[in-house]
C-alpha positions as CSV (number, residue, x, y, z in Angstrom):
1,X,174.7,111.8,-33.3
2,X,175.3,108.5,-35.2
3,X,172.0,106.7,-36.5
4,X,174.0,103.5,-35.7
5,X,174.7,104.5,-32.0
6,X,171.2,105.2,-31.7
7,X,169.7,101.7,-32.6
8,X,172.5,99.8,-31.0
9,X,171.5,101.6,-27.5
10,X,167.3,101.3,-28.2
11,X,168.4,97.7,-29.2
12,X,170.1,96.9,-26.1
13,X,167.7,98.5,-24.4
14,X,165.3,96.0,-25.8
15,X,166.7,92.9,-25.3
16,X,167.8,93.8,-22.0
17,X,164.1,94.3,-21.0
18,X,163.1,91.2,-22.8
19,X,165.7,88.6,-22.1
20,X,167.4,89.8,-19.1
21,X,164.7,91.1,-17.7
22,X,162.5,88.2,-17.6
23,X,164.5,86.4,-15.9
24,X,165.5,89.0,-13.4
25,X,162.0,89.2,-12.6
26,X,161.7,85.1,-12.6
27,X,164.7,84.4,-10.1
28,X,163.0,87.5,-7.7
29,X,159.9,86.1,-8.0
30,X,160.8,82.5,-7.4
31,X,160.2,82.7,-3.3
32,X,156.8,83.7,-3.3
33,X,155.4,81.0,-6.2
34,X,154.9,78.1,-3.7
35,X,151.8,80.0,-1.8
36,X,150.6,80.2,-5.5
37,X,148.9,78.0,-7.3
38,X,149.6,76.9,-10.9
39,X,147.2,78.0,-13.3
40,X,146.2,79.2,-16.3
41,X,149.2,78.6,-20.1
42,X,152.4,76.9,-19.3
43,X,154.8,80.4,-19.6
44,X,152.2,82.4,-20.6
45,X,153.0,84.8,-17.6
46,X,156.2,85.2,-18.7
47,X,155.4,85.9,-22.1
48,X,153.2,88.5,-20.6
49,X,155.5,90.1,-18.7
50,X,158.0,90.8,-21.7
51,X,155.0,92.3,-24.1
52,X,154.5,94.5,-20.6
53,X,158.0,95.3,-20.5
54,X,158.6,96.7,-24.1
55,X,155.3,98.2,-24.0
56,X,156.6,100.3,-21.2
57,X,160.3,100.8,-22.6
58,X,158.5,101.8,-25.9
59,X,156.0,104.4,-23.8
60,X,159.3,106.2,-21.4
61,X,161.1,106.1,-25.0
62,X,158.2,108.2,-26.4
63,X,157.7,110.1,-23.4
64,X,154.5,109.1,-23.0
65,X,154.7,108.0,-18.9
66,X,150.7,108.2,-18.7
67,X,150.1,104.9,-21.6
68,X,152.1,103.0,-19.2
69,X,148.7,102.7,-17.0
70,X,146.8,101.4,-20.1
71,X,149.1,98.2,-19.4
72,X,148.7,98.2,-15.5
73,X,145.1,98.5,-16.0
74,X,144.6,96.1,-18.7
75,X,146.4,93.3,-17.1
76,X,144.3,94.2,-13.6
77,X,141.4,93.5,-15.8
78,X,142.5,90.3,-17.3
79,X,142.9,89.2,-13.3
80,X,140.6,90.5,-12.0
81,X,138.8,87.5,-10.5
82,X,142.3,86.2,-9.5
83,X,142.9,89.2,-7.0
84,X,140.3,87.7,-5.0
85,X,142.9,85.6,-3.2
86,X,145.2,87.7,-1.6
87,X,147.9,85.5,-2.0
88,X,147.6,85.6,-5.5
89,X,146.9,89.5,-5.6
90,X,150.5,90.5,-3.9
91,X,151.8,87.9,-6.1
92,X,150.4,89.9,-8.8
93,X,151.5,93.1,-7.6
94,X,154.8,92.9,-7.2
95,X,155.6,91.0,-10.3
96,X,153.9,93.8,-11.9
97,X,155.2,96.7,-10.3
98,X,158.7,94.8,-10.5
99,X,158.4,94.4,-14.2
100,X,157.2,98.2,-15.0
101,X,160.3,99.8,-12.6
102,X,162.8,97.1,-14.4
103,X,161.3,99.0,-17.9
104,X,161.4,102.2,-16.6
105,X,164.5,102.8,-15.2
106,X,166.2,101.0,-18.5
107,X,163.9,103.7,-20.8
108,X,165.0,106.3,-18.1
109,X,168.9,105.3,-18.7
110,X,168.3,104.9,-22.6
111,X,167.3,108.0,-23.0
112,X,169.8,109.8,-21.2
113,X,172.7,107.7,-22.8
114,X,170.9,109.2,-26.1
115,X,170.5,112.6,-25.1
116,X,173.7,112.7,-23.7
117,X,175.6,112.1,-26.9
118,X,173.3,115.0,-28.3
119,X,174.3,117.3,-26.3
């Protein structure tokens, strides 16, 4: 397989879970933020979310599926006096479980685009 070939797809793979899928995640998310309240750095969530997301892509790429609840669990940790309010905890949730499947299935894909030139 071509080296080239390789890092094109991984780097699609990355900017796709950066750019796109940031504001993917934004535009799905965009119904619920009126029961939330504003708080905390001016797109620092969003910032957030991308480090989460090619955290995750770089854990499915390695094939290690188990690090990805180091980053669930950190983040729960980080908010955890937030997920008092349960408005704020589904919030939460479904941002986060949104942004880890977006990561996923584009590791999943990458790799199989990959191993399917191997084979």
């Amino acid at each position: 397989m071509d080296f080239i070939y390789v890092v094109a797809v991984v780097s699609l793979a990355y900017l796709a879970v950066s750019v796109v899928g940031a504001y993917a995640i934004r535009s799905m998310l965009t119904r619920y933020e009126p029961a939330i309240e504003a708080g905390g750095l001016r797109g620092a969530g969003m910032a957030i979310g991308i480090i989460e997301r090619v955290m995750v892509l770089t854990f499915v790429l390695v094939d290690q599926y188990t690090a990805i609840t180091i980053v669930f669990a950190a983040k729960s940790i980080a908010r955890f006096n937030e997920l008092e309010d349960r408005d704020m905890a589904e919030y939460y949730l479904i941002g986060t479980l949104l942004s880890i499947t977006v990561a996923m299935i584009i590791g999943i894909v990458t790799r199989w685009v990959i191993w399917s030139e191997m084979i």
